[in-house]
C-alpha positions in Angstrom: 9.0 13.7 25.9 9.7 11.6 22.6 8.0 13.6 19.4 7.1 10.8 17.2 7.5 11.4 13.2 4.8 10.7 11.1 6.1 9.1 8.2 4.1 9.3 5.0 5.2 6.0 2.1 3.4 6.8 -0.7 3.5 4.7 -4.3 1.1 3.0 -6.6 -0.5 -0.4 -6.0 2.2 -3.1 -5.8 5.3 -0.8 -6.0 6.2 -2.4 -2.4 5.0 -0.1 0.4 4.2 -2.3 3.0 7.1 -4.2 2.9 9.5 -1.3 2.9 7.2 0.2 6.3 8.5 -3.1 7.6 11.7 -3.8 6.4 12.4 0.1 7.8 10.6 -0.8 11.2 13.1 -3.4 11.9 16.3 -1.5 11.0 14.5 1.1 13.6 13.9 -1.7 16.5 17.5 -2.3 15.7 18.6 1.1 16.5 16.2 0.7 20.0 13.2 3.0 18.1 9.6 2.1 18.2 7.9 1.7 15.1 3.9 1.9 14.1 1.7 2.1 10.9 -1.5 3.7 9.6 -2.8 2.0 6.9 -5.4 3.5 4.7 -8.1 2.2 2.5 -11.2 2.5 0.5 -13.0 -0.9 1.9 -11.8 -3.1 5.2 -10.3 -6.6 6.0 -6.9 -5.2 4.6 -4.3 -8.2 4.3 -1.4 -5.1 5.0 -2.9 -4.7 8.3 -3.2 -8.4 9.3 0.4 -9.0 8.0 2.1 -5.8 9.4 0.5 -7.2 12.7 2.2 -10.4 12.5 5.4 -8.7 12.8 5.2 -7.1 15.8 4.4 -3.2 14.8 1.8 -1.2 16.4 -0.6 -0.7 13.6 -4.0 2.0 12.7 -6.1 1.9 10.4 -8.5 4.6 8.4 -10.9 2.9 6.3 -13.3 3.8 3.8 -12.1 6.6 2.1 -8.7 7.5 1.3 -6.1 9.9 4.3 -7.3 13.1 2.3 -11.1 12.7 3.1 -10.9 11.0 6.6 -7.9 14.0 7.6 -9.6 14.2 11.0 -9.6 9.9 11.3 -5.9 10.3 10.0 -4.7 12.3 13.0 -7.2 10.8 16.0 -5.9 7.1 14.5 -2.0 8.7 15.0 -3.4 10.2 18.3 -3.8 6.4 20.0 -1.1 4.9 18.5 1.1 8.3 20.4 -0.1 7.3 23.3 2.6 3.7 22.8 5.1 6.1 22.2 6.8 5.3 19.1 9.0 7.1 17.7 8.2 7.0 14.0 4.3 5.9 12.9 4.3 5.4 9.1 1.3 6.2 6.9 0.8 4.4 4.2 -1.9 6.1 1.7 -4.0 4.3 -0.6 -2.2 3.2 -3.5 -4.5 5.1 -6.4 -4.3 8.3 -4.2 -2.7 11.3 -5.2 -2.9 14.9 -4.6 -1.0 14.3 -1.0 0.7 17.4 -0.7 -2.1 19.6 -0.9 -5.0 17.5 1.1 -2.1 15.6 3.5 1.2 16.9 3.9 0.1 20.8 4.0 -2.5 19.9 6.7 -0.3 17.8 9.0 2.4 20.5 8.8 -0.6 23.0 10.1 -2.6 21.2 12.4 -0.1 18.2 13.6 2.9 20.4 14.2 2.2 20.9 17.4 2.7 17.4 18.8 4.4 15.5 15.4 7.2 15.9 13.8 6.5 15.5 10.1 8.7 13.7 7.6 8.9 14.4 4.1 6.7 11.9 1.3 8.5 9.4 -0.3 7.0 8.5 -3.6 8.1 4.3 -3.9 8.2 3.5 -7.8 8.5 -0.2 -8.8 10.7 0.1 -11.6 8.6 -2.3 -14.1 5.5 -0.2 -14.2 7.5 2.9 -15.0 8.8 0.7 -18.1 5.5 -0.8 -18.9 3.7 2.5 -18.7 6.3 4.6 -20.3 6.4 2.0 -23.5 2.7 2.7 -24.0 1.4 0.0 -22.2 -1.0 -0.2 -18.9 -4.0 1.5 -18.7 -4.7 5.4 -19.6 -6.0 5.9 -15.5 -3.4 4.0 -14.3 -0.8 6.7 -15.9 -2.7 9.5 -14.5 -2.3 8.3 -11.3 1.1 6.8 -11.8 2.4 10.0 -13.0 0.8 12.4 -10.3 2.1 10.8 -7.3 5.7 10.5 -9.0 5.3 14.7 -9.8 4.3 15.6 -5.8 7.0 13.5 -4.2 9.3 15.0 -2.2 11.4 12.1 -2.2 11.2 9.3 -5.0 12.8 6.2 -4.5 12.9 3.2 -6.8 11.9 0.0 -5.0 12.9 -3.8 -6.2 16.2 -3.3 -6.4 17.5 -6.8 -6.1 15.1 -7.8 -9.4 16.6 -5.3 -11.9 20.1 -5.1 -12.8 19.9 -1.1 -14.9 18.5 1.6 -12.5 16.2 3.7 -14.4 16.2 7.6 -14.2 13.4 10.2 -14.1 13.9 14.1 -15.9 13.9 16.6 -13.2 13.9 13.8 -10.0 16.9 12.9 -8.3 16.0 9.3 -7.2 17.0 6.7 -4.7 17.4 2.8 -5.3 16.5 0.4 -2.6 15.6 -3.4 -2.0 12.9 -4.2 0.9 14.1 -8.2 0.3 17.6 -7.5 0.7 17.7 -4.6 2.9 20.2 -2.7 0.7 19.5 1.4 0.9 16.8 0.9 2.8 19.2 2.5 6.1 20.3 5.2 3.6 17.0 6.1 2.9 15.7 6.0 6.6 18.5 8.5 7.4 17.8 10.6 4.8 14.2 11.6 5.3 14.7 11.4 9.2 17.5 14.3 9.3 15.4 17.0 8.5 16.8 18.3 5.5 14.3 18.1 3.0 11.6 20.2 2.1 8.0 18.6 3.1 5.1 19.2 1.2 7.1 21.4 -1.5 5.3 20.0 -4.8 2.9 22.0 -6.1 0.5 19.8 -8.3 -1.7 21.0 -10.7 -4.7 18.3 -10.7 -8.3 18.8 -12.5 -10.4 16.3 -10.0 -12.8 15.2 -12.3 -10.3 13.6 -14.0 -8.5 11.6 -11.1 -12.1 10.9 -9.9 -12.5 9.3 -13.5 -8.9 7.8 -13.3 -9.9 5.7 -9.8 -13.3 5.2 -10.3 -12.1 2.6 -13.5 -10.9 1.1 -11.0 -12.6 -2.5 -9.2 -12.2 -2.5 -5.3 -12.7 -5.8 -3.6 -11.9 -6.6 -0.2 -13.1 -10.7 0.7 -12.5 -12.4 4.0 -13.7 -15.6 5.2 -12.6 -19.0 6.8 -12.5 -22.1 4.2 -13.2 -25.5 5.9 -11.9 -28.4 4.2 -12.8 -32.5 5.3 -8.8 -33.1 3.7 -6.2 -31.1 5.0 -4.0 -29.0 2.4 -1.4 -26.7 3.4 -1.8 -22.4 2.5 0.3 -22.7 -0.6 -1.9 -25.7 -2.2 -5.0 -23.7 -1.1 -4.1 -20.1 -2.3 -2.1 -20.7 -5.1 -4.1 -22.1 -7.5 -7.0 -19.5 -6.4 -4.7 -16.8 -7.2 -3.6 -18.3 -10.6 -7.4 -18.8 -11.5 -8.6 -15.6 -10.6 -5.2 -13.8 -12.5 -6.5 -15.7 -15.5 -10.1 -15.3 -15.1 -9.7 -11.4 -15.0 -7.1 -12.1 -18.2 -9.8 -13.1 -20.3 -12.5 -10.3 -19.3 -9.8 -8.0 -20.4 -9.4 -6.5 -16.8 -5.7 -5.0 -15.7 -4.7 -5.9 -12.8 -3.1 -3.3 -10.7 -2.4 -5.5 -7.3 -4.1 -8.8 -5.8 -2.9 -10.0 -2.5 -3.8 -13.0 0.0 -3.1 -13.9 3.2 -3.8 -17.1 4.6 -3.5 -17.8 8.5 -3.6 -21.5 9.1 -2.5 -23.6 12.4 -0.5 -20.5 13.8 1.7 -20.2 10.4 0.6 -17.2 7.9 1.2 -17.4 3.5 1.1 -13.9 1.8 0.8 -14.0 -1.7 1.0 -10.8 -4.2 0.8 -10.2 -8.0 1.2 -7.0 -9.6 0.4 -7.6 -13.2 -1.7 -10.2 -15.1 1.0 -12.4 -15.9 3.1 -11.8 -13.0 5.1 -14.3 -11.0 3.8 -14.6 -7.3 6.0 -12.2 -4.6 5.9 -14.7 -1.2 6.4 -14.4 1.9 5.3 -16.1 5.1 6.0 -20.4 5.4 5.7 -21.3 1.8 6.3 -25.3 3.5 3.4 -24.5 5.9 1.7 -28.0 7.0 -1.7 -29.1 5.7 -4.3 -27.4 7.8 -8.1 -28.3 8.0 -8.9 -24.7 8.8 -7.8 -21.0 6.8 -8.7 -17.6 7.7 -8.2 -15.9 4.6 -8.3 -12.5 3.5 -8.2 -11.5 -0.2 -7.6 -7.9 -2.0 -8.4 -7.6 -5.7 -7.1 -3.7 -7.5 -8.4 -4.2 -11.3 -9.3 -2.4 -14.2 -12.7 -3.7 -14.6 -16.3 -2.3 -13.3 -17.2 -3.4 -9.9 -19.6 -5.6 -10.7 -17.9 -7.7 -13.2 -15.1 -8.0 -10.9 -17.6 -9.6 -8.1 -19.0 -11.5 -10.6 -15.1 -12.9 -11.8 -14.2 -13.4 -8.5 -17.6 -15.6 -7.3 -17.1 -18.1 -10.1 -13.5 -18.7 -9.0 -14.5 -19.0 -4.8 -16.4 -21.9 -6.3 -13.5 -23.5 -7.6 -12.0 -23.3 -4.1 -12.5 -26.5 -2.4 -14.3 -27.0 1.2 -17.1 -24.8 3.0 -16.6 -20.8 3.0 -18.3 -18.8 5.9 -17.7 -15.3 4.2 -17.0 -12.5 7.5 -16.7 -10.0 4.8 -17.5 -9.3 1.1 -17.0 -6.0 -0.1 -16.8 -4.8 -3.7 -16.7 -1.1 -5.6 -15.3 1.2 -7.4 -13.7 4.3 -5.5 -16.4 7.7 -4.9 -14.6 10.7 -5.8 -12.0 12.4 -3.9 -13.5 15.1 -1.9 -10.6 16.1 0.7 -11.3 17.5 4.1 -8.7 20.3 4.0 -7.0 21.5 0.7 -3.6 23.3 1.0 -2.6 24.3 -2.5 0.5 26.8 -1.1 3.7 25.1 -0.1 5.1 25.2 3.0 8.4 24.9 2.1 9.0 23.5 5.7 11.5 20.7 6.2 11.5 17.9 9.1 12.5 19.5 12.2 15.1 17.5 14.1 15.9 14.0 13.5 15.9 10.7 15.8 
């Protein structure tokens, strides 16, 4: 009976996670694997989920709380997708979560052993917030975080590839490079964490929780979905882009830092996904950027900020008014994250690597 792995990609927000779960799913469907996904979040009406579908992958989903304080959801959510058989279900963590090892890694090694094989954690680093945040710049909570996830990996690996020319190093960490877009190293790295030669779960971090509850909870959550009605048909790009341009510049001027906004827009059987990473950065794509003009668009929107809750709700209903046609909101959710209190805490390595590979 096939043993599925259970993959964990962890990173911050924007450093490219869901794209490299599907980028890595297809070189497996090429190989005649079966790929799935977990994703994980503090709120609902994930675009990653809704996108991830689109391609064809079995997904999960554990919402509400990050992997290390819905442990039990983690594993029943890996439970139903086992019963598809795949043989590899990545599980993407919440992209301000750290502490993994101890509160994930060290309890699937114990309790999932049994019927999982258990695959070491990449750490995925986009290379321009290690610059920005090593110069001095970003915000003081994003660093906490930044730097904790980056210090419990067991395998880091610099995403992005194809935008940067120099690859950047990290003291103590022998790193990876790879490109989701392009595909390069992305078969290197699959081979490497699927041969069972790495330690999983090895890091031992040394976290005070008060501070990483501080370090998310300056952090605004918002997770919209709704269908927009329009008497003119426009296409997704005409619709989305200048929302997500207004809203970048709206939180500009509050003085918020945006840590990852994405949107997808599902219109007349085509999809638009649209990502920024950064106040003032360019638009990552994908989907039909030439979609048709559409009367109707199901559209779900996910705002990570620097900025209390409240003042991010308040940024982000001024600019749905901008939006032309009638909204019927299905979901409105915003928040900042409650503080980290894990199910099951493993502070003592295992020292265990991968058994087997596929």
């Amino acid at each position: 009976m096939n043993v599925p792995f259970l993959f964990p990609v962890g990173g911050f927000l924007g450093a490219g996670k869901t794209s490299l779960i599907l980028a890595a799913s297809r070189v497996l469907q090429e190989r005649g694997f079966k790929a799935a996904a977990i994703f994980n979040d503090q709120g609902s009406e994930l675009v990653d989920t809704a996108h991830v579908l689109r391609h064809g992958v079995f997904t999960g989903e554990v919402a509400g709380a990050c992997f290390c304080c819905r442990f039990s959801q983690l594993l029943s959510v890996a439970d139903q997708l086992r019963a598809l058989e795949p043989h590899v279900i990545f599980i993407e963590p919440v992209g301000s979560c750290t502490d993994l090892a101890a509160t994930v890694m060290r309890p699937l090694l114990s309790d999932g052993r049994a019927r999982y094989r258990i695959a070491p954690l990449t750490v995925l680093v986009d290379p321009a917030r290690l610059s920005e945040l090593r110069n001095g710049g970003g915000d003081a909570s994003l660093r906490f975080l930044f730097e904790k996830q980056i210090a419990e990996a067991d395998l880091v690996v610099f995403s992005k590839f194809e935008l940067r020319e120099e690859r950047p190093t990290l003291p103590g960490s022998v790193v990876r490079f790879l490109s989701s877009k392009t595909g390069q190293g992305v078969r290197a790295w699959l081979d490497e964490a699927l041969s069972g030669a790495l330690t999983v779960g090895g890091a031992a971090l040394e976290i005070d929780y008060e501070a990483y509850a501080r370090a998310e909870a300056a952090l605004g959550w918002l997770n919209w979905s709704g269908t927009v009605e329009l008497d003119e048909a426009i296409s997704p790009a005409e619709l989305i882009g200048p929302w997500i341009d207004g809203l970048q510049a709206a939180l500009g001027q509050r003085g918020a830092v945006v840590a990852h906004m994405k949107v997808l827009d599902q219109a007349g059987g085509v999809y638009l996904k649209t990502a920024v990473t950064a106040n003032e950065a360019d638009p990552v794509i994908e989907g039909d950027l030439m979609a048709p003009p559409e009367t109707v668009h199901v559209v779900r929107f996910n705002v990570r900020a620097v900025i209390g809750a409240p003042e991010l709700r308040d940024v982000f209903e001024r600019e749905l008014e901008r939006v032309p046609g009638r909204k019927a909101v299905h979901s409105f959710q915003c928040f900042s994250p409650s503080p980290p209190r894990p199910e099951r805490r493993y502070p003592a390595p295992f020292f265990q690597a991968a058994s087997g590979s596929i």
